[in-house]
KOLNURO-651935 format. One record per residue (C-alpha): residue in one letter; x, y, z. Coordinates in steps of 0.001 Angstrom, whole numbers, plus 524288, in hexadecimal, padded with zeros to 5 digits. Example, Ala and Ser with C-alpha at 12.3 -4.5 7.8 and 13.67 -1.06 7.14 Angstrom:
2
A8300C7EE6C81E78/S835667FBDC81BE4/
***
This chain:
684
X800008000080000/X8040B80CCF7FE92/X809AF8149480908/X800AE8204480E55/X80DFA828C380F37/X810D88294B800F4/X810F0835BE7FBDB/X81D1A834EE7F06B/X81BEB832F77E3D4/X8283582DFD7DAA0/X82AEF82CD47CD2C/X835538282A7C650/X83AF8827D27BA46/X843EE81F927B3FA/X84B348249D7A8A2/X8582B81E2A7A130/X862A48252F7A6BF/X85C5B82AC67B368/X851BD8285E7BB70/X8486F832BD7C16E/X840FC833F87CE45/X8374983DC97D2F9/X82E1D83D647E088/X82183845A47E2B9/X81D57848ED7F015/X80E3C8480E7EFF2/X80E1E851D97FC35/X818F585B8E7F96B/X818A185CDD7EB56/X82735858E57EBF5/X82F68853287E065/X83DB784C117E12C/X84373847AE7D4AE/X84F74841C67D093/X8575F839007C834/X85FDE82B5E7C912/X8679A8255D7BF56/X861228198A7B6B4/X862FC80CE87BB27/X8632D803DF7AD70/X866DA7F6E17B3D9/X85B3D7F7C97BDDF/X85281802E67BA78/X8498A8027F7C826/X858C2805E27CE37/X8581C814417C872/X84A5E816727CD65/X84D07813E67DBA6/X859A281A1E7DA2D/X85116827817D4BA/X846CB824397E081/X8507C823E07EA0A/X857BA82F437E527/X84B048370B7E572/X848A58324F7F1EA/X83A5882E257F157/X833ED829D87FD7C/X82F4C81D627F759/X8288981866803A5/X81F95825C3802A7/X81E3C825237F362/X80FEB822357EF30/X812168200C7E0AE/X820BB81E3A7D911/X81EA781FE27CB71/X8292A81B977C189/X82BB481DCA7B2C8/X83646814797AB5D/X8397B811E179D17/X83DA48047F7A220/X836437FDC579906/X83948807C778DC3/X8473C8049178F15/X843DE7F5A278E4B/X83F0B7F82E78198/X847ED8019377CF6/X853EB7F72C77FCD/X84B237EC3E77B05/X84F137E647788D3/X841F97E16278D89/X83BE07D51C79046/X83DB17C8BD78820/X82EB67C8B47856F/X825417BF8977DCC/X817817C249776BF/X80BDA7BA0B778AD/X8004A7BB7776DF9/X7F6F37B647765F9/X7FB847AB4675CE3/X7FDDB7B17A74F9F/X800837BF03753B6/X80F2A7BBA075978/X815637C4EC74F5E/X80CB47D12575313/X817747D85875BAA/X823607D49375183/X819277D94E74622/X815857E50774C9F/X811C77EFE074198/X816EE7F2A273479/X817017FFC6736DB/X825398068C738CE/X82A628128E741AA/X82CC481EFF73A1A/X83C7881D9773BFA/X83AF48108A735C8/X8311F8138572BE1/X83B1A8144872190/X8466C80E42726EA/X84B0E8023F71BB8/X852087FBAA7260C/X848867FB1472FC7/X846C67EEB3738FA/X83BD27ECEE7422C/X840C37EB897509B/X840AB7DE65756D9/X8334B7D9AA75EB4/X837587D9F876CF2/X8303B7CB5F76BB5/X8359A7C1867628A/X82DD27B89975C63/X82F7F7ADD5762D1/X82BF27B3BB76EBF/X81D917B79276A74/X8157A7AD5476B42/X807227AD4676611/X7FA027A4FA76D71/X7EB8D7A067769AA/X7E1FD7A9CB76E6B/X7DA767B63476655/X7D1E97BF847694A/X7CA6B7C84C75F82/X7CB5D7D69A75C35/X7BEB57D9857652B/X7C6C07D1B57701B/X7BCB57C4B176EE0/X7C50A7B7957711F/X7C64C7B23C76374/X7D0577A73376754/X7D28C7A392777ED/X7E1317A5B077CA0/X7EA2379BAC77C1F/X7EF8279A8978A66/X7F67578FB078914/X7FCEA7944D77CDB/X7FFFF7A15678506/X806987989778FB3/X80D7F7907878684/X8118E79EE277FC2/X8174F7A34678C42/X81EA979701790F3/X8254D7985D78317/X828CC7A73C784AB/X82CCC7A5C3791F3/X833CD7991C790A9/X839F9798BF784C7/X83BC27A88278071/X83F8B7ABE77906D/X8346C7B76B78F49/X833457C26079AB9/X826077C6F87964E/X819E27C48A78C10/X812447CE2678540/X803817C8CF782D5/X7FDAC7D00B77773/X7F1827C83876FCB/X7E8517CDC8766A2/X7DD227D6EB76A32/X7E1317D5BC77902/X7DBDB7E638778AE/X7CFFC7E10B77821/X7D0547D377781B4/X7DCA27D2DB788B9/X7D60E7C39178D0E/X7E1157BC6A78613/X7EC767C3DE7886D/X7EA1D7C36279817/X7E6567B58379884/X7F3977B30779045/X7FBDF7BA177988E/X7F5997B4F77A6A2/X7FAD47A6CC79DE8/X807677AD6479F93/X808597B2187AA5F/X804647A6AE7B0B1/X80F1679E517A9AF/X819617A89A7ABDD/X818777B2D87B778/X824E97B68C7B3FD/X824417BB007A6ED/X81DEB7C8E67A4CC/X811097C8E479C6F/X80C5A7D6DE7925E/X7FE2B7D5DB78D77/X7FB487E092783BF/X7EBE27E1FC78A3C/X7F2C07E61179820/X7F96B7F05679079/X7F08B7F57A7863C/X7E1E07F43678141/X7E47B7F90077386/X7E4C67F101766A7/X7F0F67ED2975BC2/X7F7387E05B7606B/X804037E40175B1D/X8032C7F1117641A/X7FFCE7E94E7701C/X808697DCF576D5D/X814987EA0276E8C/X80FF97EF66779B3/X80F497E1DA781C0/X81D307DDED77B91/X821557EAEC78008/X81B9F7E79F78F4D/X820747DB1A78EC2/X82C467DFA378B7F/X82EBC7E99579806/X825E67E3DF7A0A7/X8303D7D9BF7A7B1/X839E07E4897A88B/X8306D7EF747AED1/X82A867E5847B628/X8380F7E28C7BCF4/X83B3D7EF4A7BF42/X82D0D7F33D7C478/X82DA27E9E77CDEE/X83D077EC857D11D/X839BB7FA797D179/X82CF97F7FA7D999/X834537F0037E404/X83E067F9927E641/X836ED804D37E991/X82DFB7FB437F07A/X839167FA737FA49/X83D61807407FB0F/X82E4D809CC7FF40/X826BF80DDE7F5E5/X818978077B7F69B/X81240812F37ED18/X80D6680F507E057/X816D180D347D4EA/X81387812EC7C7CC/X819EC813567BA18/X8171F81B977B1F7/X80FEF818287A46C/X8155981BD779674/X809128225579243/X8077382B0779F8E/X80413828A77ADE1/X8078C81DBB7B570/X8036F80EAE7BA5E/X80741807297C473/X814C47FE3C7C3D0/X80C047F2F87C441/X804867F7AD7B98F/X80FD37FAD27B13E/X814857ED397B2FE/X8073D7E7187ACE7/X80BAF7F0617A09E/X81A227F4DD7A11C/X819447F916793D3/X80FD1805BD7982A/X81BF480B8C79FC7/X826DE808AE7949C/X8261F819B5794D4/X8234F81BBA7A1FF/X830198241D7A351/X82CBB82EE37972E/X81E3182EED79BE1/X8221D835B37A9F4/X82859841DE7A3DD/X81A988412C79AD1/X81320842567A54F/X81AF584BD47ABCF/X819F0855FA7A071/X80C4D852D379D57/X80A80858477ACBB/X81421865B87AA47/X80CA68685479E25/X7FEB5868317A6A2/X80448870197B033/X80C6587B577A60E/X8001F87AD479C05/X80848874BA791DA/X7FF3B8692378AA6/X80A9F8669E77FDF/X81815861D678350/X8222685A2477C3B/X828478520A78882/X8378884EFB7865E/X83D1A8475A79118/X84AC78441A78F75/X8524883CBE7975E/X85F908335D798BB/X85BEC82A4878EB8/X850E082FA278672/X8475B839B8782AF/X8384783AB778444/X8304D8423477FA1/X820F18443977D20/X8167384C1477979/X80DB0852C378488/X801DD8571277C9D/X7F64B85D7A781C6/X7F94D85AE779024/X7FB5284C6C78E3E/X806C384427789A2/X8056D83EE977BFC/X8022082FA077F08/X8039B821DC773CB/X7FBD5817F87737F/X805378129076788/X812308142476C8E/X81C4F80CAD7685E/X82ABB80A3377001/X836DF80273769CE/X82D0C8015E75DAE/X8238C7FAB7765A2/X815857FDC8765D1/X80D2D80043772B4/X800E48017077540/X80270809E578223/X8004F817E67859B/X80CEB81CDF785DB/X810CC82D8378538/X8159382F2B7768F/X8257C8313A77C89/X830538317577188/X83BCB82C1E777D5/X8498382DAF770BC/X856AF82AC7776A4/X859F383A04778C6/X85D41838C37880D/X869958402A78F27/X86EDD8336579027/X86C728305D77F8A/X8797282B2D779A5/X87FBA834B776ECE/X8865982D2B7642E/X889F282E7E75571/X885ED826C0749BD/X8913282907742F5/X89144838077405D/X8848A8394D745D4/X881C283DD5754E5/X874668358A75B00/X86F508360476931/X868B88296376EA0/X85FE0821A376F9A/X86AFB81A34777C5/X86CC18201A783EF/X876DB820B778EE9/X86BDF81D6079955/X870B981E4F7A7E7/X87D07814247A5D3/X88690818D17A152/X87E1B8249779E92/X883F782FB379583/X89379833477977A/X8918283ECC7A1D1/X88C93833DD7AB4F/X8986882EE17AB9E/X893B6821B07AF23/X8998781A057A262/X893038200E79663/X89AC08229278977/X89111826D07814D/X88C4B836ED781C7/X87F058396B783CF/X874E184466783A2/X87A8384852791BF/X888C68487A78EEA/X885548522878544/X87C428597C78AF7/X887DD85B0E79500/X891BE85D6678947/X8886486A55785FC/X887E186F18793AA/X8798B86A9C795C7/X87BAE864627A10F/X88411867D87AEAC/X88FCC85AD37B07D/X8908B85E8E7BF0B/X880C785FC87C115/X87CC9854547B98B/X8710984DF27C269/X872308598C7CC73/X880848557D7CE45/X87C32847597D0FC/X884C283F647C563/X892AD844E27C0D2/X892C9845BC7B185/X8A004841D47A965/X89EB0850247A038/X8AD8C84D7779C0F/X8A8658400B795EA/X89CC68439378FE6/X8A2B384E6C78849/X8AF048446D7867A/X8A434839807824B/X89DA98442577892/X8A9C084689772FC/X8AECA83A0B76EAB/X8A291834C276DCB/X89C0283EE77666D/X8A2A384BDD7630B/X8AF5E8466E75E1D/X8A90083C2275269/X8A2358492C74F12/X8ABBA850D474D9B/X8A63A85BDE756DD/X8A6958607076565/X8A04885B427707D/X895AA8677D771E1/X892B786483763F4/X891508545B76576/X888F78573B77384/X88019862D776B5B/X87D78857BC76010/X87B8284DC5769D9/X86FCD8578076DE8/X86BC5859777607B/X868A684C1F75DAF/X8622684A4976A1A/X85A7D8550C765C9/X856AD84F63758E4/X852938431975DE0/X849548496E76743/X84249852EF75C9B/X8403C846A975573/X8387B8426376122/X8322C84DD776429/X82D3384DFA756EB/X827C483F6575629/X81DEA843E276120/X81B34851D875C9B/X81DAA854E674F4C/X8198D848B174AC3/X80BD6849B6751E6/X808F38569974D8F/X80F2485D6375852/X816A38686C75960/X8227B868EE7633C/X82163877AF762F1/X8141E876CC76A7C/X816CE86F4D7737D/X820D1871C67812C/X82A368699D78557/X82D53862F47915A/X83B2885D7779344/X83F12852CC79F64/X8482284A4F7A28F/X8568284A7A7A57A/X859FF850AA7984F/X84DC48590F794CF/X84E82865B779917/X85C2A8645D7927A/X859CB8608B784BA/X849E98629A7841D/X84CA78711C781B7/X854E586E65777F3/X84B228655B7709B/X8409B871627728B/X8486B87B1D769E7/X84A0486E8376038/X83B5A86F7B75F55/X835D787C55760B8/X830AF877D376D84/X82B098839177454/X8300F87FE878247/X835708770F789E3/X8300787361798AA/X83A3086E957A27A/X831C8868037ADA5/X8383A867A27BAC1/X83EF085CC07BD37/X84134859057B024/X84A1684D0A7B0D4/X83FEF846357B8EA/X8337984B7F7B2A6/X82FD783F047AEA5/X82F39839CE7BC30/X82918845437BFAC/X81E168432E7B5AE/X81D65836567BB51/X8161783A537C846/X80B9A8422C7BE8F/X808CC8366D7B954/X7FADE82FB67BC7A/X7F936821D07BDE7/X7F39F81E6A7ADD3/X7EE7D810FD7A914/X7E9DF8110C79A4B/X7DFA0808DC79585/X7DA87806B5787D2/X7D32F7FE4577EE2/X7D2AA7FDC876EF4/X7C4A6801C776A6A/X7C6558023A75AFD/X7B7C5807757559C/X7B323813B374D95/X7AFB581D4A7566F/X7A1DD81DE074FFD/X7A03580F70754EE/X7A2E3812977622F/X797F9815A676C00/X79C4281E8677810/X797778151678174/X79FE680A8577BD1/X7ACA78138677D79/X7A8F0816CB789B4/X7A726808A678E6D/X7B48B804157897E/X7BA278131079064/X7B42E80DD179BA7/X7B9DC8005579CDF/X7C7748068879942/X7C37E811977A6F3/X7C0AA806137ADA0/X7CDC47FF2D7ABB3/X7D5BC80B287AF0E/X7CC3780D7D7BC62/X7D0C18017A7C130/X7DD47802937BCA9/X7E0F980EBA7C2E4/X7DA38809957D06C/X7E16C800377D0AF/X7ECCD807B47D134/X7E6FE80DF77DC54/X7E26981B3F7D4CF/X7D69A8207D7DD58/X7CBA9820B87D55C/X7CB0E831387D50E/X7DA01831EE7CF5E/X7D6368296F7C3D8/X7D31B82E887B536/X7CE86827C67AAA5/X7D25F82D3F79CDC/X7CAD78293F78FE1/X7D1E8829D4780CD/X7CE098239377417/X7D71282045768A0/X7D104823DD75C93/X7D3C18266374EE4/X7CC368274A740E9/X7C79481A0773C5F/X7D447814EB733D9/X7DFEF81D0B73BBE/X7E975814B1741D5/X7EE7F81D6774BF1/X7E51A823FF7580C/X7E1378306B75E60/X7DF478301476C3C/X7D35F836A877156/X7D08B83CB277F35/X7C31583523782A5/X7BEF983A7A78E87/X7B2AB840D7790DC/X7AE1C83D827825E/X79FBB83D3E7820F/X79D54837E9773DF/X7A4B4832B676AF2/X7A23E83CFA76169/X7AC3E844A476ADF/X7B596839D176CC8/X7B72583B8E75C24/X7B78A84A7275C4D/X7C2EC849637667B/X7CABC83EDE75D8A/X7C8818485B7505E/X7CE1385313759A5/X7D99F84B8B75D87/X7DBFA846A275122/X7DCB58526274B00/X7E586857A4755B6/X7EFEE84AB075426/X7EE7D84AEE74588/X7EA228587B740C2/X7DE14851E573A57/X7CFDD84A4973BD1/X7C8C1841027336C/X7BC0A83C4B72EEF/X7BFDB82DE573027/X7B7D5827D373D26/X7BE198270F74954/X7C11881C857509A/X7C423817E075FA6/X7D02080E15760C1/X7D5DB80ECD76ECC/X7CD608123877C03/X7D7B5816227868D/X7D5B481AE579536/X7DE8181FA879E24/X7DFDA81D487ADAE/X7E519827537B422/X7E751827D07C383/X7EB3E833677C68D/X7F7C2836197D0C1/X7FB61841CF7D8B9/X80719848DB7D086/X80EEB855127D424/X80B06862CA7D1BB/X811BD86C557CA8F/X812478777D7D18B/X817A9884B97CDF9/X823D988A2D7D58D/X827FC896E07D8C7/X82CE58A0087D083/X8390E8A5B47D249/X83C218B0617DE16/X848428B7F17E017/X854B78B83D7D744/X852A38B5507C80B/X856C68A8087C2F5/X866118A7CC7BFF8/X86CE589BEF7B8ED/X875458939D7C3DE/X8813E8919C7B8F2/X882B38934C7AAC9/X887FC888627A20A/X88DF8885BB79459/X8852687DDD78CBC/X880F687AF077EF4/X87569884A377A84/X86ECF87E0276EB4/X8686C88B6476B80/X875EF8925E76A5B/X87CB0885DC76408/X88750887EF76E6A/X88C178866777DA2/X8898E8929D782DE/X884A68957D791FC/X879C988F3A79745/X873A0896287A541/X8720988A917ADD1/X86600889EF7B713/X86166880947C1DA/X8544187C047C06C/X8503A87E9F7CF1F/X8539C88BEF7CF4C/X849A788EBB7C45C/X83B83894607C856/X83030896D97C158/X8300B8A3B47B8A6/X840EE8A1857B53F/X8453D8A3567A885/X8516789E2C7A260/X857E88A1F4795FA/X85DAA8970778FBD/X867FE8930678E98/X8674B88C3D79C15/X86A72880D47A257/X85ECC87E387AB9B/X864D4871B07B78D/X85EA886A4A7C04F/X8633A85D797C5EB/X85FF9853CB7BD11/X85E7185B577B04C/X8643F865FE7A8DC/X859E886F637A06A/X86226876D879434/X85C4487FED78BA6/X86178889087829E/X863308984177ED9/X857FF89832775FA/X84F76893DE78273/X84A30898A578DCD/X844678929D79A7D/X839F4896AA7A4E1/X8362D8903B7B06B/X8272288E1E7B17B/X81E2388E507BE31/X8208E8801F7C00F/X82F7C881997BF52/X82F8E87AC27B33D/X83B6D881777A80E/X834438849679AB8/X83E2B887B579040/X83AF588E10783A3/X84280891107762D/X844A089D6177034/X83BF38A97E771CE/X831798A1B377B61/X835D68A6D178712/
***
C-alpha cells in the first residue's frame, strides 16, 4: 500500500550519454534536477545513480515516473530478442512480404536491398484455425498444432519470445488468446506478443510488425523493469511506477510490460509533453520542438496546442500500428562522431555515447565529436563543463580534430570544428523539413523550443537556418524532458476498425461502439487507481473520402449528428491538404482516449529584476556564425537573469549542465516565467 507520507514526485530520464533526474515537491512547489553519466552495461545503474544524486526521498515519493529509449536502442542495434512468429497456416510469409511499397530515399536507388526480417523463416510457423473478416469462426484453432508450434520454436530455434498475430484478430481476438494461454502454459518462461493486446485496428502485415517489434523488446524491458523495480523497492519507494508512453502520457510499469512496444519513445515524448505545457502557459499553439542531446536529435511538431501524433509510424523500416508523437530522430547529438568519406566531412549517426564518450571526456575516445568542437569554437567553458563536475581533455580534442579532421583537409582546426557544425546543421533542416515543409507547414510560423544538453547551443543556430522567428529556452533545459515527464497524465488508447460510408452509419450505432471503447478505458484507468472525478474520456474518428488510402483524424466529441461529424472532416481536410471533395466519406478507425489526470507543477512567474542592471560575469572568444569569425562573446549565468533582461547577442548564456550560444545577429529577453526567448535580426 502506499504510504500516507508521500508527497514527492520523480521522473527520470534516461538518455545515451547521460541520464537525467528531476523531483517535485507536491507541498512546496520545489524542483531538484540533475544529471549522471549513462550506464550501457546495466542501464537501471545510471538511474539510481541520477536518483541518488538528486537525492529523492524515495520512501516519501508517491509516483516515480521514468522515460527510456531502451527498447529503441534494441532495435536500432538489431540486438533484441531471438523471437519466433506464430500464425495462421498459409500466411507464414506476411512479415518477410511486408509491402511493395519503398521509402522515398530508396525509391530510386538501383541497388537497393530490402533489410533482413528480424524473424527468419524457419522460425515462423503457421496453424489451423480462421476466422472471417466480420470476426465469425470460419475454421476452430488448432491448439495442439499451437503447442506442437511452440515446443519446436522453443526447442529447436532456442526462442526468448513469440509474437501471435492471426487474421482478423481486430475484430475477435478469441484465437489469438486461447493460442497464447497454449503457450504460456507449455512455456512460462518464454515471453508471449499478441497483436489484439496491442492494437484493435486492421492490415495483418501492420499488426504482424508491431507484435514482432514487442516481442522483440519485451524480454529485455521486462528484465530491466523488474531490475529497476526491485531496486528502488529497497531503497523505499512503495509509490506507483509509471513509464511514460510514445504517443503522450503515461501507464503503469506493469502495463508497459503487457505492451513494451508502446514505450519504445518514451524518452522524446517527455520533452513533448513538456513544451506542449510552456506553449499553454506563453500562448504559443505552434512550436517546432528540437531536443538534442548526447547521442541524437528530436524533434516534432507542436500544432495547435497539441503534439502532432501517428497512428502509421514506422521505426528501423518497420511498421506500427501505435500512437506514437511524429519525432524525427537523426544521429546529430554532442556526442555524434565526425568523420570523412574521403574528401567529404559527415556527422553521425554513430555516436560516442557515454564510453568512451567524445575526446574532451578524456575517458578513452579517439574519435571528435559535436562537443570537442563545440569546445574547439569556444562554445563551451573546459574548466565549467557539468558545473565543474567532469575535467575535459581541450588539448586532445583540438589535437584529435586536427589529425583527425583538419589536417586530411587541408585547413585549420576552427575551420574543420565550423564544418563539423555545418553538416550538423544540414542534416537537421532536412528533418525539420520532413515534418513541416513537407506537410504544408511553414517553419517561419511556428516558435521554437530547444532542450536538452546541446539545445540552447545549436537550436539557435538551426533558427537563423530557417527563418524561424524565435527560439524559447525553457528553464532547465537539459532535463526538460524529465521535467515534461511529471505533466504527463496517466493515457491508455483504445480503438477499433469500423470501415463503412458514413451515409450507412446511424448515430446510435457509433455511439454504441464509442461507448464500449469509454467503457474499456473506465475500467482501465480504475484500475490503476484513477478516482473516478480525475478521469477523461476523449472521442476521434479516422475518416477519409471513399477510395483514399491515407486518414484524417477527426475531434468527435460533443458531435450531435453525423451531418457535423462530416462538416468537421471537410474542414480538416481542407486544412491538412488545402482541398475538399465530392467523393463520400467514410469512417475507418474509432479511437478513445483514457486520461487520469495527475497533479503537475505550476509555472509561476518570478520577479522581475530590482536594483543594479544586468552585467555579463566574463566575456569569451568564440566562433560567431553571423560574423563568420571568433570575435567576443559576453558570457552570462543563467541564474542571475530575471524577467524583463535583455541580452545582445553575441552571448554565452551558462548554467550547470548546459551552455546557451547565440549570435550577433540575435537578441535575448527573459520572459515572466524566466524562460530566454531569442530572436534574429530586427525582432527585438
Amino acid at each position: 500500500m502506499r504510504q500516507d507520507n508521500t508527497n514527492q514526485r520523480v521522473a527520470v530520464d534516461i538518455g545515451g550519454t547521460f541520464v537525467d533526474a528531476i523531483t517535485f515537491d507536491r507541498e512546496t512547489g520545489d524542483l531538484t534536477l540533475e544529471k549522471a553519466a549513462t550506464t550501457p552495461d546495466q542501464p537501471s545503474g545510471g538511474v539510481l545513480d541520477a536518483v541518488e544524486k538528486v537525492d529523492a526521498e524515495l520512501e516519501a515519493t508517491e509516483a516515480f515516473v521514468h522515460g527510456t529509449t531502451l527498447g529503441l536502442n534494441a532495435v536500432l542495434e538489431r540486438d533484441g530478442a531471438r523471437i519466433g512468429i506464430i500464425t495462421n497456416e498459409g500466411f507464414t510469409d506476411v512479415h518477410e512480404i511486408g509491402r511493395t511499397n519503398l521509402e522515398r530515399d530508396s525509391m530510386y536507388d538501383i541497388n537497393y536491398q530490402k533489410p533482413e526480417s528480424m524473424v527468419p523463416r524457419r522460425r515462423r510457423l503457421g496453424v489451423p484455425g480462421r476466422l472471417n473478416a466480420d470476426g465469425a469462426v470460419v475454421e476452430e484453432l488448432d491448439e495442439d498444432a499451437v503447442r506442437e508450434a511452440a515446443d519446436e520454436l522453443v526447442a529447436e530455434h532456442d526462442v526468448e519470445a513469440i509474437a501471435i498475430c492471426f487474421l482478423h484478430s481486430y475484430q475477435n481476438g478469441q484465437h489469438e488468446q486461447a493460442a497464447a494461454d497454449v503457450v504460456r502454459d507449455a512455456h512460462p518462461e518464454v515471453s508471449v506478443s499478441v497483436s489484439s493486446d496491442i492494437t484493435g485496428e486492421y492490415r495483418e502485415y501492420e499488426r504482424t510488425s508491431t507484435a514482432v517489434l514487442d516481442s522483440y523488446i519485451k524480454p529485455i524491458f521486462e528484465n530491466y523493469v523488474d531490475t529497476l523495480d526491485e531496486s528502488l523497492t529497497g531503497a523505499g519507494f512503495d509509490g506507483s511506477f509509471f513509464v511514460t508512453r510514445s504517443g503522450g502520457g503515461t501507464l503503469t510499469a506493469e502495463s508497459a510490460k503487457t505492451a513494451p512496444v508502446h514505450t519504445i519513445l518514451s524518452g522524446p515524448a517527455g520533452g513533448l509533453i513538456g513544451a506542449a505545457r510552456v506553449g499553454d502557459a506563453t500562448d504559443r499553439e505552434n512550436l517546432i520542438t528540437v531536443d538534442m542531446g548526447g547521442t541524437s536529435l528530436d524533434a516534432a511538431v507542436v500544432e495547435d496546442g497539441s503534439p502532432v501524433v501517428k497512428y502509421d509510424s514506422t521505426l528501423e523500416h518497420q511498421p506500427m500500428l501505435i500512437p506514437v508523437y511524429d519525432i524525427r530522430t537523426i544521429g546529430a547529438g554532442g556526442g555524434s562522431i565526425a568523420w570523412l568519406d574521403g574528401d567529404l566531412l559527415k556527422v553521425g549517426p554513430e555516436s560516442a555515447g557515454a564510453d568512451p564518450g567524445p575526446i574532451c571526456y578524456d575517458n578513452g575516445g579517439t574519435q571528435p565529436t559535436v562537443t570537442d568542437a563545440a569546445l574547439a569554437l569556444g562554445f563551451l567553458d573546459p574548466g565549467d563543463f557539468l558545473g565543474g563536475e567532469m575535467d575535459t581533455a581541450v588539448d586532445d580534442a583540438i589535437a584529435g580534430i586536427e589529425g583527425v579532421l583538419a589536417d586530411p583537409l587541408d585547413t585549420s582546426v576552427p575551420d574543420a570544428s565550423r564544418g563539423v557544425f555545418d553538416v550538423a546543421l544540414a542534416n537537421t533542416v532536412g528533418a525539420i523539413r520532413e515534418i513541416t515543409v513537407e506537410k504544408g507547414l511553414d517553419p517561419r510560423d511556428f516558435s521554437m523550443v530547444a532542450y536538452g544538453g546541446a539545445g540552447p547551443m545549436f537550436v539557435p543556430l538551426l533558427a537563423r537556418e530557417l527563418g524561424v522567428k524565435e527560439v524559447l529556452v525553457p528553464q532547465a533545459p537539459s532535463v526538460f524532458s524529465a521535467w515534461g515527464m511529471l505533466m504527463a497524465d496517466v493515457v491508455y488508447d483504445f480503438s477499433q476498425t469500423m470501415i463503412a460510408v458514413l451515409d450507412d452509419v446511424e448515430l446510435e450505432t457509433l455511439d454504441a461502439a464509442f461507448e464500449e471503447l469509454e467503457a474499456e478505458g473506465r475500467e482501465t484507468l480504475t484500475e490503476e487507481g484513477v478516482a473516478e472525478a480525475d478521469q477523461r474520456l476523449e472521442r476521434a474518428v479516422e475518416m477519409r473520402y471513399f477510395g483514399q488510402e491515407h486518414t484524417v483524424e477527426v475531434d468527435a466529441d460533443g458531435v450531435d449528428d453525423l451531418d457535423e461529424l462530416a462538416e468537421r472532416f471537410q474542414a480538416q481536410h481542407e486544412t491538412r491538404y488545402g482541398h475538399t471533395m465530392d467523393d463520400p466519406v467514410q469512417v475507418v478507425h474509432l479511437r478513445v482516449r483514457a486520461v487520469g489526470e495527475n497533479d503537475k507543477p505550476t509555472l509561476d512567474e518570478q520577479e522581475p529584476r530590482t536594483g543594479d542592471a544586468l552585467e555579463p560575469t566574463d566575456t569569451r572568444e568564440a566562433y560567431c556564425f553571423a560574423a563568420g569569425e571568433f570575435t567576443e562573446f559576453d558570457v552570462y549565468e543563467r541564474a542571475t537573469l530575471a524577467p524583463g533582461d535583455e541580452l545582445a547577442g553575441p552571448a554565452v548564456v551558462t548554467e550547470p549542465t548546459t551552455s546557451l550560444v547565440f549570435h550577433s545577429d540575435q537578441h535575448a529577453t527573459v520572459d515572466e516565467y524566466g524562460h530566454i526567448v531569442i530572436t534574429t535580426g530586427g525582432e527585438q
